[in-house]
N, C-alpha and C positions, 0 to 999 in steps of 0.2 A: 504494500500500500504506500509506505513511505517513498520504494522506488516512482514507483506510477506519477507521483504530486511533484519530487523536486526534480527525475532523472537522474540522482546520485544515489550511487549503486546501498544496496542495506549496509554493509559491510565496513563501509565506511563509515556510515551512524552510530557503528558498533564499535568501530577504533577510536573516534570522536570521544561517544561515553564515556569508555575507560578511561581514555587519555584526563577527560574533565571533572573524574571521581577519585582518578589518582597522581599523579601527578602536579595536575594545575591547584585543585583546589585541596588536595588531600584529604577527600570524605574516608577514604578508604585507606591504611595503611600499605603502603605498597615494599615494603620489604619482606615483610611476611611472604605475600605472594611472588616474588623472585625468589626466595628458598624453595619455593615446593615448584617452580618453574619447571624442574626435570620430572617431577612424580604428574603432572599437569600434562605436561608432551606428550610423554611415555604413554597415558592411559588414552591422549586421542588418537595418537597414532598406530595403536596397538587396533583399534575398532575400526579406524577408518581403513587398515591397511586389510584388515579382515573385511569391511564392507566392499571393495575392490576386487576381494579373491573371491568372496560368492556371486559376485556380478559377472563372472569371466567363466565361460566354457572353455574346455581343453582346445578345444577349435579354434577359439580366440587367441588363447596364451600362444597355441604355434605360433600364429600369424603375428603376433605383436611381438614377439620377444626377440626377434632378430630388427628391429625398426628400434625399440625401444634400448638393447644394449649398443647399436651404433651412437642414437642418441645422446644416451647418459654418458657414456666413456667420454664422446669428443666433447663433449658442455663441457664436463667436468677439467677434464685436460686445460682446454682452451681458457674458463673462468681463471685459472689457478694459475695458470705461465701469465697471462696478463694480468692480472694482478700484482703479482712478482713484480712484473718490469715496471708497470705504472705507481705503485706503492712508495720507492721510494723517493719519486716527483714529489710527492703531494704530503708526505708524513715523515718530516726528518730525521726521527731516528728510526724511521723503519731500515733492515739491509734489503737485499733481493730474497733471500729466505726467509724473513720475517714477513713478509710482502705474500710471498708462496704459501705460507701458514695463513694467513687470514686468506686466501685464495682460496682453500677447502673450506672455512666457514662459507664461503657465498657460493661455490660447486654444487650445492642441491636446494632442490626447490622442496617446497612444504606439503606433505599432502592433505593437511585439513586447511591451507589456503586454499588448495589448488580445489578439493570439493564447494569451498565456498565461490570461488571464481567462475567456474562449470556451469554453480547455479544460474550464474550473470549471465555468462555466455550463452547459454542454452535458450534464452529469450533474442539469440538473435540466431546460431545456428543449433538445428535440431539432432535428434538422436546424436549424441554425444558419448554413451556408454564405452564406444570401445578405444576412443580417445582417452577418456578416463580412465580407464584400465590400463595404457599406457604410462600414463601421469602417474599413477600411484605407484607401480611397477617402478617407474624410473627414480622416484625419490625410495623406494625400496631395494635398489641394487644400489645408489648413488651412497646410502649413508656407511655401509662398513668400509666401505676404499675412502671416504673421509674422514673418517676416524683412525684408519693404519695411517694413511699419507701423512698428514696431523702429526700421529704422536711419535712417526718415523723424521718428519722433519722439527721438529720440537728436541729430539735426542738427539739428531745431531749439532744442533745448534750449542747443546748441554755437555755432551759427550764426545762432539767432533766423527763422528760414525754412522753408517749407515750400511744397512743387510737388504741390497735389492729383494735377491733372492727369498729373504726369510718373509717380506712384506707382501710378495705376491705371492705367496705360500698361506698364508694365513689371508687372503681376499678369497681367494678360490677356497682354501677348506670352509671358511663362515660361510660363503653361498650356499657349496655344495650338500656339507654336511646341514644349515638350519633347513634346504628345501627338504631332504629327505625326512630330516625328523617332522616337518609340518606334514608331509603327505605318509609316515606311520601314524601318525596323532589322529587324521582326521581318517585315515581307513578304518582305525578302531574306534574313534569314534561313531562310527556311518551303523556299526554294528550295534553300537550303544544303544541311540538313538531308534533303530529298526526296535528293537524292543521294549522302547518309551513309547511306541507310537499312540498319539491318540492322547498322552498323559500330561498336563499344564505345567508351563514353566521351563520347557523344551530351552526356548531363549535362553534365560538364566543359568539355567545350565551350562548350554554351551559356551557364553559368556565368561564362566566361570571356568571352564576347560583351555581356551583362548589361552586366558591370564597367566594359566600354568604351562602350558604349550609355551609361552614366549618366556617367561622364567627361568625356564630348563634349555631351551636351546641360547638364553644368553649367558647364563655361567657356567654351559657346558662348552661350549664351541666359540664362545666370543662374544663381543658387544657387534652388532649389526644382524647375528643369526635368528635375533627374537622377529625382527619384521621378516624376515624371510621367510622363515615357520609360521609367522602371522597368515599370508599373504598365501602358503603353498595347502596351511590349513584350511582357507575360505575356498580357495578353488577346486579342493578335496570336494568339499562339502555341498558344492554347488553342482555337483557329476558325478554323484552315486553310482548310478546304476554302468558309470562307461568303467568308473574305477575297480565294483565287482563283479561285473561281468567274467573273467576271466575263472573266477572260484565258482561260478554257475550260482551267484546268490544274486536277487534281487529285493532290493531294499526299499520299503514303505516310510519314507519320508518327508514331512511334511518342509520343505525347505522355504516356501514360498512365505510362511509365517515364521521366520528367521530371520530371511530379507527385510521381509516389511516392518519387523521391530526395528532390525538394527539399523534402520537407513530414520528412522524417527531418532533413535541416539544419537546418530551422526549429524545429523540434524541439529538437534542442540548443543552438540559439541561444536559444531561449527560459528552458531552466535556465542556460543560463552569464548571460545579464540581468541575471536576478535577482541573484544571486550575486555577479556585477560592480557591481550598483548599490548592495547592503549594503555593497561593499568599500572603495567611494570617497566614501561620506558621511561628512559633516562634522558630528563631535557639539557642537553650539553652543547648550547650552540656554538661552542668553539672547535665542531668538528662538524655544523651541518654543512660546510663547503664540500668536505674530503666525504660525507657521505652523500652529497650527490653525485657527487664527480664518479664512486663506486658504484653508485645506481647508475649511473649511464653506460658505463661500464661494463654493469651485468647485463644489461635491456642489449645492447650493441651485440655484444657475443652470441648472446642465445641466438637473436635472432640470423645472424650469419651461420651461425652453425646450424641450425635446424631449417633453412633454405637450403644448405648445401647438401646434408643429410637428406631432407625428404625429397632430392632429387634424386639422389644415387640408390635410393635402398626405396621408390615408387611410394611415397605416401601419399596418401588421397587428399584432395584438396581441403576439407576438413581438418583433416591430421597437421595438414600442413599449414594453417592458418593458425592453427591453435596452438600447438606446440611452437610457436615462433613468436607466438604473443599471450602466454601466461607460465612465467615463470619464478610464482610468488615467492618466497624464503618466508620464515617462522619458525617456530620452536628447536627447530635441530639445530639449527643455527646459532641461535640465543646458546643452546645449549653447549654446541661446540665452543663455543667462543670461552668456553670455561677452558679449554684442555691447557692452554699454557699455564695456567695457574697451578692443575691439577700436577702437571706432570716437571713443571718447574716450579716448587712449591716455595724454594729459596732465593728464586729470581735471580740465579747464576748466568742466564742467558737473556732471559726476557725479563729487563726490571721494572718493565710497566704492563704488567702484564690485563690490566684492567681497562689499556685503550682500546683492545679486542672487545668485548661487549658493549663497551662505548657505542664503537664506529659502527658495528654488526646490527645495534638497535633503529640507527636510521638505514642502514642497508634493506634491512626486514620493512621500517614501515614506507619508505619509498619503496620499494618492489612491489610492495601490495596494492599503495595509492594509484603507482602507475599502471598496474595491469586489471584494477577493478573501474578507474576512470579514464582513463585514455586508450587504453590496449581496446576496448570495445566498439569508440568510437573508427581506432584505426580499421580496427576489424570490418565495420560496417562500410566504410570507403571503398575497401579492398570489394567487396562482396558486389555494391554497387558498378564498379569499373570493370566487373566482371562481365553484368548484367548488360550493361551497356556496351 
């Protein structure tokens, strides 16, 4: 309703809020809420990345997962070397490797922006679903290689050292091994479930299965395995009957009343977000030059790399529109932005290590601003000069 009267996307009204409850006038203590920022993330992106895997048939995921790792790899690459070189233009004691380290904080986009943006978009281009599945996919394989890359250029900085070898060793085992665990999880769960059939609280349930499924494949196999298992669970769970086919079982499962709960959670996860991320930024305008200049930055890359990509690897003109022009950043980011602190706790390397969340906060809310008000209207140009 609010879009319909001003034009300005909800989302924005939602960043606005926060921003004006915390920050500006301090109705709401906002330090509080930056402590549990990571318990906050963790729990949306945990649902949304599981709202994604049940949206995706096995047919889909072929189809998308060779579009979507050309994708993410080169974003990621491409965000992080330029960064590096432009970093330290703009932030004087940044070096080129400290420049490359906040380069993986802005290498992935958000996926409870990216479903809030979708919503927007989807008022101007229709069926969208497998786009979206893309999107969450790609901030689902993007965040454990930002997190090695991260804490592998963080050591060296500290240590003087670097283990190629060991670094892409540990990307590939978190993939491989959290997909496998997310699709044991959810074929025994398929069998669970056959036996609940009919019984109330099915959601809840499985909800509660989720939580532990991404639990167990993060302190088992690594930090990025839990969305991977998130993500391989939902897709399980959405192709019963292709996944036991093979054992000659067929399974009586109501999945359609899963969806439809969990895309309502999703749902207000996605306005409490927003609202949450106006609440916990930090108004520092002695760095909103240098976080625009990164927001140009990231908006410029993406979109070169995802024109050059959805030529090479045939993305549909949808695919191709969208993934060129929404590439919101959020909580992962916020969140990364912690690792030099974590991992340089004595600030032997990085003595300021506090300008990372600084700079990363207007990173996050320029990306947002510009891909929930501007990115639509460019969209709609584009669509028309089509038309025309």
């Amino acid at each position: 309703m609010i879009y319909r009267r001003t034009k300005i996307p909800d989302l924005l009204w939602l960043l606005l809020f926060g921003v004006i409850i915390g920050p500006v006038f301090k109705i709401i203590p906002t330090e509080f809420f930056r402590d549990i920022s990571p318990i906050i993330g963790t729990i949306s992106i945990i649902l949304i990345t599981f709202d994604a895997g049940i949206d995706t048939t096995i047919t889909k995921f072929r189809e998308i997962i060779k579009k979507t790792s050309g994708l993410t790899y080169l974003t990621f690459i491409f965000i992080t070397l330029s960064t590096g070189v432009v970093s330290p233009w703009i932030i004087p004691e940044f070096t080129f490797i400290k420049g490359l380290i906040l380069g993986t904080m802005l290498g992935g986009l958000s996926t409870v922006a990216v479903y809030g943006l979708l919503e927007q978009i989807s008022k101007i281009l229709p069926d969208l679903r497998e786009v979206h599945s893309m999107l969450v996919l790609e901030s689902t394989i993007v965040d454990p290689i930002r997190i090695m890359v991260a804490v592998s250029l963080i050591k060296v900085l500290v240590e003087g050292d670097i283990h190629y070898s060991d670094t892409l060793l540990s990307i590939f085992s978190v993939f491989l091994l959290g997909s496998l665990f997310g699709l044991a999880a959810g074929f025994l769960w398929i069998f669970i479930l056959h036996r609940f059939e009919g019984r109330r609280y099915n959601y809840m349930l499985t909800v509660s299965i989720l939580f532990i499924v991404y639990y167990l494949a993060e302190i088992t196999f690594g930090e990025g395995a839990g969305t991977m298992a998130s993500f391989i669970f939902g897709v399980t769970l959405s192709n019963p009957k292709r996944i036991t086919k093979e054992f000659g079982f067929s399974p009586r499962i109501d999945i359609e009343e899963i969806v439809s709960f969990n895309k309502e959670i999703a749902f207000v996860l996605k306005a409490y977000f927003f609202v949450y991320t106006g609440l916990i930024v930090k108004l520092n305008f002695n760095l909103l030059y240098t976080g625009i200049t990164l927001t140009g930055l990231l908006i410029i890359v993406r979109f070169l790399v995802s024109s050059g990509v959805s030529n090479i690897l045939d993305f549909t003109e949808v695919e191709k529109n969208v993934t060129r022009l929404c590439y919101p950043l959020g909580t992962s980011a916020l969140v990364f932005a912690q690792l030099p602190l974590i991992y340089d706790p004595n600030k032997i390397a990085i003595t300021n290590p506090q300008i990372y969340p600084n700079l990363v906060f207007y990173v996050v809310l320029g990306s947002i601003m510009f891909y929930s008000l501007i990115a639509p209207i460019i969209m709609k140009k584009i669509l028309k000069d089509k038309k025309d």
